[in-house]
N, C-alpha and C positions, 0 to 999 in steps of 0.2 A: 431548445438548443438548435442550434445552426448547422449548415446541412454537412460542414467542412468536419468541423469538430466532432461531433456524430459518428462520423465517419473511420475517422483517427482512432476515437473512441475504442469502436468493433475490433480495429485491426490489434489493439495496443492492447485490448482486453482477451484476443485469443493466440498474443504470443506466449511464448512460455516462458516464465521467471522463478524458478524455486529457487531460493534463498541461497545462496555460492554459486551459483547458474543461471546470472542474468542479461547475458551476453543479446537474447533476441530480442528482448525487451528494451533492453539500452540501445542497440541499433535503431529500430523504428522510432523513441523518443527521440532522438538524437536526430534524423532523418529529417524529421517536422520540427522539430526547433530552431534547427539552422537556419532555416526558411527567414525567421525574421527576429532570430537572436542576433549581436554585435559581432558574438565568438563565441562557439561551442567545445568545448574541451573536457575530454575523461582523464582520470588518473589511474595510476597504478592499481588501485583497490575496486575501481571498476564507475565509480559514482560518474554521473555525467554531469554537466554544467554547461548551461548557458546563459550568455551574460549582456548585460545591458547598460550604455553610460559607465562602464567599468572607472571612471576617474572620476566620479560625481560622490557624493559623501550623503548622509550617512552608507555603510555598507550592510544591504540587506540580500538577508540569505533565507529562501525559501527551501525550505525541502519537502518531498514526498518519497516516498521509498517504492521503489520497483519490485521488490522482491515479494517472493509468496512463500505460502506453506507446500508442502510435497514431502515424496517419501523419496529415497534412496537404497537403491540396489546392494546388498550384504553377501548374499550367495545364493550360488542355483545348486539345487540339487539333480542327482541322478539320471530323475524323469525332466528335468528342464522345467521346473516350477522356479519363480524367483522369489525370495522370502527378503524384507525392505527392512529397513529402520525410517523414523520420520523427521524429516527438515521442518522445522519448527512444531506451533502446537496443534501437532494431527488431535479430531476427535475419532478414535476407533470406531465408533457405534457407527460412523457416517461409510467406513472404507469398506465392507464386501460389497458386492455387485456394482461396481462401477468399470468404466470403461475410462481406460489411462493411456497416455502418451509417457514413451520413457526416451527419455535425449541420447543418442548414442552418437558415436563417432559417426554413424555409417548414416546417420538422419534419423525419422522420429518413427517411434515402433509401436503398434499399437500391441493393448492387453489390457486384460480383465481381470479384476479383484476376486480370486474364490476364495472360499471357504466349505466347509460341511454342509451339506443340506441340512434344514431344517428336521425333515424325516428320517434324516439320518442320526442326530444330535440325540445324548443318554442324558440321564439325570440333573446335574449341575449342568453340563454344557448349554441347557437349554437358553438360561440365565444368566450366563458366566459372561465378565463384560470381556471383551474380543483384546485382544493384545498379539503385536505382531507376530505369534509363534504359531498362531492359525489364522492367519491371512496371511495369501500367499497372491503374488500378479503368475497370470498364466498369459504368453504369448503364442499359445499355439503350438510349439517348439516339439518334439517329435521325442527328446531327449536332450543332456545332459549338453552333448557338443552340437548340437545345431544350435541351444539358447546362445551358449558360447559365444559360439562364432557371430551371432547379433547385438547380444549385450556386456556390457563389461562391469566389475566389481567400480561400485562410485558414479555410474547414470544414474541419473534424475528424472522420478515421472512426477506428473501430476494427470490430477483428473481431466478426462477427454470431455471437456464441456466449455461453450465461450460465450460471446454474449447473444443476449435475446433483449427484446422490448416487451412490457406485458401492457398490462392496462394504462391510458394515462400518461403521467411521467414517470411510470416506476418500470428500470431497467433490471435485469438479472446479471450478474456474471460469477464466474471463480476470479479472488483474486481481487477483487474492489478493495482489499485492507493488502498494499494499501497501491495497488498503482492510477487509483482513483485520485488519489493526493497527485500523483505525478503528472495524471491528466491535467490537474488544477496549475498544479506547477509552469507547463506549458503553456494552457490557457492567458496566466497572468500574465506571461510572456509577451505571447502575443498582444493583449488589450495593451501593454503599456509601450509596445514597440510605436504605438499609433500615436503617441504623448512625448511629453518632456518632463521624465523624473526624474526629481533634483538627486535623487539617491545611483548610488551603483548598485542595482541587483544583481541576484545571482541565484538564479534558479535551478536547483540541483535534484536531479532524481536517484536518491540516496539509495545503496547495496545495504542486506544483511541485516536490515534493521530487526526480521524476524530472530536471528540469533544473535540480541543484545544491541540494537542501535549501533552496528560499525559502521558503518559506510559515514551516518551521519557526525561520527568521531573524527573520524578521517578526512574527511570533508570539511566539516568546521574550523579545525586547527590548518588548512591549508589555507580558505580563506580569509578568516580571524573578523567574522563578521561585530558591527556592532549591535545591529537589530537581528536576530533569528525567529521564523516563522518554520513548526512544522505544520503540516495537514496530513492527516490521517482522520480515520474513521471510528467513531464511536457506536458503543451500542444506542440503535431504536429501541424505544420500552414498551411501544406502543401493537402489543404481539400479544397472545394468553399466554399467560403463566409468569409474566415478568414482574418481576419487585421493586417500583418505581423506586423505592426507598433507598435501594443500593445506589444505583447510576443517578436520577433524575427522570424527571416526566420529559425526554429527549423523545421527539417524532420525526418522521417521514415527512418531508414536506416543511418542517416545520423552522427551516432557514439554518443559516450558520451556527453550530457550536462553538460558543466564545468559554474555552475554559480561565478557569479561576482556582487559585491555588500559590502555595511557594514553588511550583517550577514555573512558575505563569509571573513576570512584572507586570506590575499594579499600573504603569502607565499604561503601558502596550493594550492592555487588557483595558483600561478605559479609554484608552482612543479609537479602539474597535467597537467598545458598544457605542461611543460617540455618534461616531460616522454611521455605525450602523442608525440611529434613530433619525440622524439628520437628513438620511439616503435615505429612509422607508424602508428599508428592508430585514424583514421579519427575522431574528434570531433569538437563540435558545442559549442558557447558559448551562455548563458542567463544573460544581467543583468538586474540584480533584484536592484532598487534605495532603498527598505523599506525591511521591516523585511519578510521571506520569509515565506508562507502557510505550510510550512512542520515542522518536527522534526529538522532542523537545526536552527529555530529561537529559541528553549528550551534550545539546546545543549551549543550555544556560552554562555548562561547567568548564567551557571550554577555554584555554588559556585564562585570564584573567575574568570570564565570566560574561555573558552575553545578555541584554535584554531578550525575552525571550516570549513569546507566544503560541499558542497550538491553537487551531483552529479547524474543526472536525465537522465531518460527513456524517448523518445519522443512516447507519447498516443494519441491516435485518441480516440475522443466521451467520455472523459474523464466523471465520474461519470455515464455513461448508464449500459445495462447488456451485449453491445457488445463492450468495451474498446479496443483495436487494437495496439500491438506492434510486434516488428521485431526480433527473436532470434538474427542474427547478431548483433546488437545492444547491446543486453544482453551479449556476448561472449565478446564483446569489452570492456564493462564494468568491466566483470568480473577482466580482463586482466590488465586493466588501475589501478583499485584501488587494486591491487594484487600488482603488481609493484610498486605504491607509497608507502604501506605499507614495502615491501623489501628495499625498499630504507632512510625510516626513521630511525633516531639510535636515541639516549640518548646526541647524542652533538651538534643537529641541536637547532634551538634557532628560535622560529616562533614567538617573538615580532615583531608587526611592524617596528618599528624603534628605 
């Protein structure tokens, strides 16, 4: 990966975006897009867009979703403990002992995930799976009106961790499902700001996706696209204990996921593997038999109905605060759905039959 990108990358992976609260995250995509988007523009619901050839046909709409998982602030009690409910799908077993940023009016507050010691814990508690009524965020707070005066009923934390590099190509962050797709979003931006494609893009980094695909609703019936692309991230299988049988033999490394399925058109999805074999580069397929978890099951239904594609990131520990993908993968990406879009015009005809 390249040294610009990379870079963006770090900043855009340790802002903060929990899902209704993606205001920091939007600013910094938005920041870098404009750079060498036509017209960049957000709407009411918060989705951002940037756009390229805007009068050119067909109209292609990328999305990737900003948003993350995180908990939300319910009440403080007495001694100044904060007790949360969770913005989308928290796993409990992962939330004692971490260290959290909670969004407030007044800037970013740090605190920590308690719960009971272990030494301390009786019988059932030992075992008993964790549910928000014992975890609890502690900031330090002295009591009841000091947390107060810091936090308010409705901040947003998420976990206090951002990106790192490990071995290789293999990146760590909180948050890759999905503003990893957003990253891409961007990416393709750029690569095709350097070209002349026949198509209007419009690359959207979609809100809320975590709680039911809004943003990409909202988003899609604004621009009434013809061709729609999500990116988001799929499970890696390639981990102990994983059931290839459920997802597919999906790896690290192991190039673009071209899903296949009825939220997936059968062109779109053969002209992606097309290009993919004609470009060389290496991709994996997912089929999906029902309507898919992402932005690509909003998109196909949208007004009279959207040609429609998803094209996925393979994620290790998907939803934790250490998600795990491969920039290879991401370059491949970029690449694949750069070239499908170059390759659309105004006289292809993506009816089924």
């Amino acid at each position: 990966m390249e040294k610009e990108p990379k870079e963006f990358l770090k900043r855009f992976m340790d802002s903060m975006s929990p899902s209704g609260y993606e205001e920091d995250s939007a600013r910094i995509w938005k920041e870098r897009t404009k750079v060498f988007a036509d017209e960049v523009k957000t709407d009411v619901h918060g989705n951002t867009a940037g756009v390229l050839n805007k009068n050119g046909s067909p109209r292609v709409m990328l999305a990737g979703h900003i948003d993350e998982i995180g908990y939300m602030v319910k009440f403080i009690d007495k001694e100044g403990f904060i007790y949360f409910s969770p913005i989308g799908g928290i796993d409990y077993h992962l939330v004692p002992g971490q260290r959290v940023l909670i969004k407030t009016r007044k800037g970013k507050i740090h605190g920590v995930t308690g719960r009971k010691p272990r030494h301390l814990q009786e019988g059932d508690e030992v075992n008993k799976i964790i549910s928000p009524d014992n975890v609890w965020i502690d900031i330090g707070a002295k009591n009841e009106k000091e947390a107060k005066s810091l936090v308010e009923v409705g901040d947003p934390a998420v976990p206090a961790v951002g990106f790192e590099e490990l071995r290789g190509d293999r990146i760590v962050a909180r948050g890759f499902d999905d503003r990893i797709g957003a990253f891409i979003v961007s990416e393709v931006l750029r690569v095709l700001s350097k070209k002349k494609p026949q198509a209007a893009v419009y690359g959207v980094a979609t809100v809320q996706e975590e709680l039911g695909t809004r943003g990409a609703q909202t988003s899609a019936y604004g621009i009434s696209p013809d061709i729609g692309i999500a990116i988001d991230v799929t499970f890696a299988m390639d981990m102990p204990g994983a059931d290839k049988k459920k997802i597919g033999d999906i790896k690290i490394g192991g190039g673009p996921v071209i899903a296949r399925g009825p939220n997936i058109n059968a062109k779109v999805f053969d002209l992606f593997v097309k290009i993919a074999r004609e470009k060389k580069i290496k991709y994996q397929v997912e089929g999906i038999s029902g309507p898919t978890g992402t932005d690509a099951r909003i998109i196909q239904l949208t007004k009279s109905g959207v040609a429609t594609g998803l094209i996925s990131i393979p994620n290790r520990y998907m939803h934790s605060p250490v998600e795990l993908v491969s920039t290879t993968d991401l370059d491949n990406i970029t690449k694949l759905i750069s070239e499908f879009i170059l390759r659309v015009n105004k006289k292809m005809d993506f009816t089924p039959c």
